[in-house]
C-alpha positions as CSV (number, residue, x, y, z in Angstrom):
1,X,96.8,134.1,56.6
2,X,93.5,136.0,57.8
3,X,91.4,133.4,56.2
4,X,93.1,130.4,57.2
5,X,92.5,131.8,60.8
6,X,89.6,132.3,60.0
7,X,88.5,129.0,58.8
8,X,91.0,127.3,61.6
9,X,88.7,129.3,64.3
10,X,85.2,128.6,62.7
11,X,86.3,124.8,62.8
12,X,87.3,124.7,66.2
13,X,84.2,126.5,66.8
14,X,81.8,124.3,65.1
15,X,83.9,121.5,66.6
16,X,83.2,122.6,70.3
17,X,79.2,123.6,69.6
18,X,79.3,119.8,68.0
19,X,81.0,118.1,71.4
20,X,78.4,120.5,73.6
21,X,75.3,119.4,71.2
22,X,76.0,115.6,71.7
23,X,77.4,115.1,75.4
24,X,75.7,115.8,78.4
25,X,76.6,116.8,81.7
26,X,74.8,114.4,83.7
27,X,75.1,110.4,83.1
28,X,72.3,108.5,81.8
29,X,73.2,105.1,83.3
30,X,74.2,105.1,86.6
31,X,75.0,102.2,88.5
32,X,77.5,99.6,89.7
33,X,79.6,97.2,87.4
34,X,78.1,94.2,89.9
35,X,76.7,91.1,88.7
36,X,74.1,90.0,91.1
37,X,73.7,85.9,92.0
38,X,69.8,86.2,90.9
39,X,71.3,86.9,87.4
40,X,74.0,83.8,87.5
41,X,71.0,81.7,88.9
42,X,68.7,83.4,85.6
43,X,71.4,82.3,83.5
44,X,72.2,78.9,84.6
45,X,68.5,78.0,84.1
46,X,68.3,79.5,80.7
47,X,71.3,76.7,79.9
48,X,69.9,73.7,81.5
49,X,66.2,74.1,79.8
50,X,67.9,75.2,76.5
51,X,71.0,73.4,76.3
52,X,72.1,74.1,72.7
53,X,74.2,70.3,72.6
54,X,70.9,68.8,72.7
55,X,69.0,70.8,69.8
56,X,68.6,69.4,66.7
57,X,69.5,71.6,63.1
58,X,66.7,73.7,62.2
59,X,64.7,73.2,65.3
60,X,62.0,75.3,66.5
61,X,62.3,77.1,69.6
62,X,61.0,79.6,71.9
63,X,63.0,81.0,75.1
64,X,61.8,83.5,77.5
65,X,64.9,85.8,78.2
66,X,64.2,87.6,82.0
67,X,64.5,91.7,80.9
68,X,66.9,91.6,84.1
69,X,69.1,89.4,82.8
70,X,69.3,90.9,79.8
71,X,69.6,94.8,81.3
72,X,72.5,93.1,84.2
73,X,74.5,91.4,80.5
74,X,74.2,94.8,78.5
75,X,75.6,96.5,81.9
76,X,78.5,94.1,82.5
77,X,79.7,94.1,78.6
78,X,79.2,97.9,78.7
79,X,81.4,98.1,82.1
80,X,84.4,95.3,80.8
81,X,84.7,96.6,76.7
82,X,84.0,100.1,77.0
83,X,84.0,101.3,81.4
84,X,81.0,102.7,80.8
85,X,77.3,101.7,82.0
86,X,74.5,100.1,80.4
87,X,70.9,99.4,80.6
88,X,67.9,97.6,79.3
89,X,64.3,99.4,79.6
90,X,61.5,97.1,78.5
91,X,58.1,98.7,77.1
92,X,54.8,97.7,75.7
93,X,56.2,96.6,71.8
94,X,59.6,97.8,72.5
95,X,63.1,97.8,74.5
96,X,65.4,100.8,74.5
97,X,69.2,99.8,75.4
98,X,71.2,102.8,77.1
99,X,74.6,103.3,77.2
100,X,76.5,106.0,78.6
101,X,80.1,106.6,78.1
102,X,82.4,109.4,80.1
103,X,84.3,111.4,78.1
104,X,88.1,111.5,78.4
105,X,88.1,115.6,79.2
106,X,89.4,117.6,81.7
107,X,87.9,117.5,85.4
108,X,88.5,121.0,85.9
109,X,86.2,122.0,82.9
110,X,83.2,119.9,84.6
111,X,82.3,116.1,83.1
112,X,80.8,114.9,80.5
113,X,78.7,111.9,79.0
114,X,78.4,110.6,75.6
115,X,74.5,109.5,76.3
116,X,73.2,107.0,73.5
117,X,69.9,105.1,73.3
118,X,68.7,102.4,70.4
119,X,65.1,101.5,70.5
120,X,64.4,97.9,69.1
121,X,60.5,97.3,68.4
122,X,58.4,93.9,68.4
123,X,58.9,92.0,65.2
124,X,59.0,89.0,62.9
125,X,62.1,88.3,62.0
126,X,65.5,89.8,62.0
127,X,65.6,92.4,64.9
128,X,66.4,95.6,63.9
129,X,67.2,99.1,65.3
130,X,63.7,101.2,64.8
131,X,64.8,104.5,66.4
132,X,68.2,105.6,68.0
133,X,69.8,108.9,69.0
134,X,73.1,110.5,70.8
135,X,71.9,112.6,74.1
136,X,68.9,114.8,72.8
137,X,70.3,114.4,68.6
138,X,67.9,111.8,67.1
139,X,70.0,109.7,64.7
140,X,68.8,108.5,61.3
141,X,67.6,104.3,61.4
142,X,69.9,103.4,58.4
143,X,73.1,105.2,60.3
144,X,72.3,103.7,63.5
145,X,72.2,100.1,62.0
146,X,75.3,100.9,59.9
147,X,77.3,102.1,62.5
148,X,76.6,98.8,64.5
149,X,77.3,96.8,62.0
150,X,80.6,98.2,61.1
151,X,81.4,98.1,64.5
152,X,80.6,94.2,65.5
153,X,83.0,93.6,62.0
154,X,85.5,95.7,63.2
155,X,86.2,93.5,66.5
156,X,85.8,90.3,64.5
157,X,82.2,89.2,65.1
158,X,80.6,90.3,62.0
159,X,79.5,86.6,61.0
160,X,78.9,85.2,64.2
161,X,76.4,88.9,64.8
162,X,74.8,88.0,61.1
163,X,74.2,84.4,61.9
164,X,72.6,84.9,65.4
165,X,70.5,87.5,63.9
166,X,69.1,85.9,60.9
167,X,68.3,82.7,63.4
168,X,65.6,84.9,65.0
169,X,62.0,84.5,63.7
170,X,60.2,86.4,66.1
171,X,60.7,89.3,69.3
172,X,58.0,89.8,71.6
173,X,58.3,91.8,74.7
174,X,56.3,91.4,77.6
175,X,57.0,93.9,80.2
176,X,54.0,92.6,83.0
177,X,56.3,89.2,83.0
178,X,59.3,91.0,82.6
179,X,60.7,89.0,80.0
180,X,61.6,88.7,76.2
181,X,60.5,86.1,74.1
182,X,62.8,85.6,71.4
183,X,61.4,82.8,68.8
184,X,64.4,81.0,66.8
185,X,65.8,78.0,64.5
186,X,68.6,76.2,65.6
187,X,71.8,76.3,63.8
188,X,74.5,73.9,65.0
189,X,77.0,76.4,63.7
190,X,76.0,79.0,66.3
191,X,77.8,76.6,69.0
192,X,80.8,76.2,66.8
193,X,81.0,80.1,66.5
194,X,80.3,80.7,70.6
195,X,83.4,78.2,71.2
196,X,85.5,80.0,68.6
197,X,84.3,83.7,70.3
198,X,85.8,82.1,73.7
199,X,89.2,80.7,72.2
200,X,90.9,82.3,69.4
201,X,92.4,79.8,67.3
202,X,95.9,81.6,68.9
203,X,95.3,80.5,72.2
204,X,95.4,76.8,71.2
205,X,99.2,76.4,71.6
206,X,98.7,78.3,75.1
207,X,96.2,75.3,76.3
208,X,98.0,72.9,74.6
209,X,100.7,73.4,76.6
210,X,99.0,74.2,79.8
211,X,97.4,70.5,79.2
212,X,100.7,69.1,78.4
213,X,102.7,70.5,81.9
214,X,99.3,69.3,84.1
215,X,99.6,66.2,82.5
216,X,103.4,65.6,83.1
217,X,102.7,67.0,86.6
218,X,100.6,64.4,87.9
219,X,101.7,61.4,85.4
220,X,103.7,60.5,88.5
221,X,100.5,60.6,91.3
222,X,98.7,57.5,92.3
223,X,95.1,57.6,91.4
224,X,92.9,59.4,94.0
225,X,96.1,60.4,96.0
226,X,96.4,64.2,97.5
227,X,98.4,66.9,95.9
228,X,98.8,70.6,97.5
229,X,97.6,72.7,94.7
230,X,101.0,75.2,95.1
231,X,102.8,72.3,93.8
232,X,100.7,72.1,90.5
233,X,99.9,76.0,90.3
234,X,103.9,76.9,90.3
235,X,104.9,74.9,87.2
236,X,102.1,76.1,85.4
237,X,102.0,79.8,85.8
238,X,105.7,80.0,84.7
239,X,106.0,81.8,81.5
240,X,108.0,83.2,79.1
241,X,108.5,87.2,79.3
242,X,105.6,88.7,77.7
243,X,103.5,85.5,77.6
244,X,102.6,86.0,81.4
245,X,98.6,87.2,81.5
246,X,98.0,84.8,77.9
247,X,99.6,81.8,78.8
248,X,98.6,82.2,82.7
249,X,95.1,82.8,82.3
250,X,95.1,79.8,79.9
251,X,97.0,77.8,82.7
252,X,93.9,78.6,84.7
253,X,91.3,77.9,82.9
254,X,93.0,74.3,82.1
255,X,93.5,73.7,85.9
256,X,90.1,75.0,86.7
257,X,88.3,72.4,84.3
258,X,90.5,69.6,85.1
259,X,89.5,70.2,89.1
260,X,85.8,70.4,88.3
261,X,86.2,67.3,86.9
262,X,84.9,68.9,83.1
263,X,86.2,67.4,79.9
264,X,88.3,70.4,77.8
265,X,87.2,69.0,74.8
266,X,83.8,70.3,75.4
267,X,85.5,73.4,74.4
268,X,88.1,72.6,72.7
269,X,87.1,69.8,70.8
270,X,91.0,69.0,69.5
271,X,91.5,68.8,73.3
272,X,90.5,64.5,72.6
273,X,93.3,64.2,70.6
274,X,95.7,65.6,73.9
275,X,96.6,63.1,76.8
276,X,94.9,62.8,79.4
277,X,96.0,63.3,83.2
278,X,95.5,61.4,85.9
279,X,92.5,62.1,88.7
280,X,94.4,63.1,91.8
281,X,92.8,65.5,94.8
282,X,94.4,68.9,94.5
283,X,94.4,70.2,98.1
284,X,94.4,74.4,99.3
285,X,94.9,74.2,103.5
286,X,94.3,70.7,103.6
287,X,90.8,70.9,101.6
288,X,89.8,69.7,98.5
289,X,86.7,72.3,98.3
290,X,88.9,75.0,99.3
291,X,91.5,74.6,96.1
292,X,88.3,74.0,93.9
293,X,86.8,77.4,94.8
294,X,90.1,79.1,95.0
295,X,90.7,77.7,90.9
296,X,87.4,78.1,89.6
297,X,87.2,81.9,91.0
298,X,90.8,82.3,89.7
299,X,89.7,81.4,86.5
300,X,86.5,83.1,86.2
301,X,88.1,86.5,87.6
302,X,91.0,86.1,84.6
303,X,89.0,85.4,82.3
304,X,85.2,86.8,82.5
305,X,86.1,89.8,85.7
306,X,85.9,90.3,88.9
307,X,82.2,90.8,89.5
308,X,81.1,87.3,87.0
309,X,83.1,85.8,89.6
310,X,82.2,87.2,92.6
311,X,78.4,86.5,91.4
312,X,78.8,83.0,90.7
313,X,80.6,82.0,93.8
314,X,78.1,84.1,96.0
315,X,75.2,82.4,93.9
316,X,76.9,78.7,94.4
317,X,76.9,79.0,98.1
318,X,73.7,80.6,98.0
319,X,72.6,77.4,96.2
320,X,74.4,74.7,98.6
321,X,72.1,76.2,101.3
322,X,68.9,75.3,99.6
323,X,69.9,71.8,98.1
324,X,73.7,71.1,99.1
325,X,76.1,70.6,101.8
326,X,74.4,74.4,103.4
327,X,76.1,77.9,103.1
328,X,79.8,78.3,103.5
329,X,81.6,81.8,104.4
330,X,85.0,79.5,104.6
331,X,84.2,79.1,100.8
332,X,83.5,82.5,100.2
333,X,86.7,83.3,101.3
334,X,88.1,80.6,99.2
335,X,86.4,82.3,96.3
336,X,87.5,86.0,97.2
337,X,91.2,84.8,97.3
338,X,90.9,83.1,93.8
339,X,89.2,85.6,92.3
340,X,91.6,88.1,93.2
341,X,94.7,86.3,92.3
342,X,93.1,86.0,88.9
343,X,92.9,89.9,88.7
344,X,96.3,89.5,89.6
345,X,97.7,87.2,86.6
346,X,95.3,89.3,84.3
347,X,96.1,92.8,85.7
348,X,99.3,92.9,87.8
349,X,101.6,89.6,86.2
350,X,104.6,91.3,88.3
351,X,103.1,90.5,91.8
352,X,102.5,87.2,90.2
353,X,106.1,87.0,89.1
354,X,107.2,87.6,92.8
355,X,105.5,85.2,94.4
356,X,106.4,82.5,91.7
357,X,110.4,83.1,92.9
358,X,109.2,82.4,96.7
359,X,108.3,79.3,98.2
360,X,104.7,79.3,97.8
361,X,102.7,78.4,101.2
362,X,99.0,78.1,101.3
363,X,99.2,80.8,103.9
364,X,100.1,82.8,100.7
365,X,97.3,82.2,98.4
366,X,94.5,82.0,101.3
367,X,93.6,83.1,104.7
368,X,92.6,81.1,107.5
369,X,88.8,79.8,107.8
370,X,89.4,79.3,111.2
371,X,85.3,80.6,112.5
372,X,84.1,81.3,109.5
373,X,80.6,79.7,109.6
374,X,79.8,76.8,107.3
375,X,77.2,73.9,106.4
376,X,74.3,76.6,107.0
377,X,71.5,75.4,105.2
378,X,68.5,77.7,104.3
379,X,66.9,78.2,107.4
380,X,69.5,78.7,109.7
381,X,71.3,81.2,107.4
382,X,68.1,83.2,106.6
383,X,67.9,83.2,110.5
384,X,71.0,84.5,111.1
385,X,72.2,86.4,108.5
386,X,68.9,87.0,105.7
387,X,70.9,87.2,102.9
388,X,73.4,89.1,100.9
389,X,73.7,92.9,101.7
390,X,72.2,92.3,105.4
391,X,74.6,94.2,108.2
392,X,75.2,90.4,109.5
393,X,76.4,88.9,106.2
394,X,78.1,92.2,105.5
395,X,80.1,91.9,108.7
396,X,81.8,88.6,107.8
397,X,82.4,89.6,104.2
398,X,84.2,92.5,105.9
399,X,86.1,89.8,108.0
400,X,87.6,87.7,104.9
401,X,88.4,91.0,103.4
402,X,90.3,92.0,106.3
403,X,91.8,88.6,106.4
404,X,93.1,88.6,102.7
405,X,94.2,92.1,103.1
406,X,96.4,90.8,105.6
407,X,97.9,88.3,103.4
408,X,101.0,90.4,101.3
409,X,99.8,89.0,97.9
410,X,96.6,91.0,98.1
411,X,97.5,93.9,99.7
């Protein structure tokens, strides 16, 4: 029995000098999980000058990828998949990607951090881990890529990660421009796997009927006529038990499309086989604008988070005030109240549940507007408030948080 204590003890021993060796007790990464506008505005360009349905097969093609776009993506994913924190730190002929992870331990015993950095050098073709290691412990190149590997398999992206990767010719980082330039052929493919990474074959039926119950909804709506959005949203947010978030955040992301007047079949391409419902003006408070933002946010929140939408609805109005219809706070708050009933459906489907066995008011999904300044185009918001994170512009996002704290939903 001496031994087996023995043996027992050394392990647990070894075991403990192993956990010390390869956590630390100080963070690596530290930052917020916030997507900021800048990188929604990085992003939307990035689309419009490389818009993969208008590449040919076995194109050519060079894109310059901003490094801040890339380190705000590696942050977000690290923050949604794994509530950690990530980063991307550009050098001369290489990037290093950070991660740092907390480690489920007691609080009393002090925290700690699973630290890990990859270092990815300049190269022709296929990008590969050069260097990598867990807090101070360097880790071996083969392990490093191994690990990765087996990991993108495990969650069901192994051939979509092999096919991206072997469409790379070249990496080239250029830290003075802060960008990367990643050279690549086009494979149509690629699109076919990035739709089928956004909609599991299992969430067909889910849409499918989410198209079907909009469509029956409005099959009896003139053309062009008004329609309060509760009337719409009701019907399709019912569920069956245990379908809730699924079906729901499909429901969304249906009703969402179909307001921003975008075809689903872009997405779903089986989607042109569905009928198709009739253009009527879904209404929030009386406003057509104010039940767009409110489904769009809803839909982004359920299904990307929180911050993505938050970011895109702060860059959107950010965007109206150079070249639209000027800066809206009553659409921000249009946007806050969507994008927290979509953490809502995704997070809390009970409160969701309540509200669906209630009359459903506007005054439920959204707060009054009433002097919330609009139609501020650049000059006159950059007067009066500069810009996001100013004490002015904070002050009014405090006010349409107040105002949606109010409201019992959101509470």
């Amino acid at each position: 029995m001496r031994w087996l204590l023995f043996v027992a003890l050394s392990l647990l021993a070894g075991a403990s000098a192993l956990f010390v060796v390869l956590t630390d007790g100080e963070p690596l990464v530290t930052r917020t999980e916030n997507l900021s506008p800048s990188a929604v505005a990085q992003a939307r360009r990035l689309f419009l000058f490389n818009d993969p349905r208008r590449m040919l097969a076995g194109e050519q093609r060079r894109v310059a990828l901003p490094a801040t776009l890339i380190d705000e993506g590696i942050n977000y994913l690290a923050s949604r998949a794994l509530h950690g924190r990530g980063a991307l730190v550009l050098g001369e002929d290489s990037a290093e990607t950070r991660l740092t992870l907390r480690v489920p331990w007691p609080r009393w015993l002090g925290e700690r951090f699973l630290n890990l950095r990859a270092i990815i050098n300049e190269s022709q073709g296929e990008p590969r881990i050069a260097a990598a290691a867990i807090g101070a412990t360097p880790i071996p190149q083969w392990l490093a890529e191994f690990t990765l590997l087996t990991t993108v398999r495990a969650v069901g992206y192994g051939q979509e990660w092999d096919m991206a990767r072997g469409a790379v010719r070249r990496l080239t980082f250029e830290p003075r421009q802060g960008v990367v330039l990643v050279d690549f052929v086009w494979h149509p493919a690629l699109l076919d796997k990035v739709r089928g990474m956004a909609i599991d074959a299992a969430e067909l039926p889910r849409f499918e009927h989410a198209h079907r119950t909009l469509v029956t909804l409005l099959d009896h709506k003139a053309p062009k006529s008004a329609m309060p959005l509760r009337q719409v949203l009701r019907p399709m947010l019912e569920a069956t038990a245990g379908q809730q978030p699924r079906q729901r955040r499909a429901a969304l992301l249906v009703l969402a499309l179909y307001i921003a007047e975008k075809n689903l079949a872009h997405l779903i391409p089986v989607a042109r086989q569905w009928p198709q419902p009739h253009r009527v003006t879904l209404t929030l408070r009386d406003r057509e604008d104010s039940a767009q933002h409110f489904v769009v946010s809803a839909a982004l929140a359920a299904w990307a988070g929180e911050p993505a939408a938050e970011a895109i609805g702060v860059y959107k109005e950010l965007d109206d005030a150079r070249h639209g219809s000027g800066f809206s706070f009553a659409d921000l708050a249009a946007d806050r109240a969507g994008t927290r009933f979509g953490e809502l459906v995704l997070r809390q489907p009970e409160r969701i549940d309540a509200l669906l066995r209630t009359d459903i008011a506007d005054t439920d999904l959204m707060p009054s507007q009433e002097g919330l300044p609009e139609y501020l185009y650049q000059p006159e918001f950059r007067r009066r408030y500069g810009g996001p994170g100013t004490p002015a512009y904070r002050a009014v996002e405090a006010e349409i948080e107040r105002r949606l704290a109010a409201l019992p939903l959101y509470r």
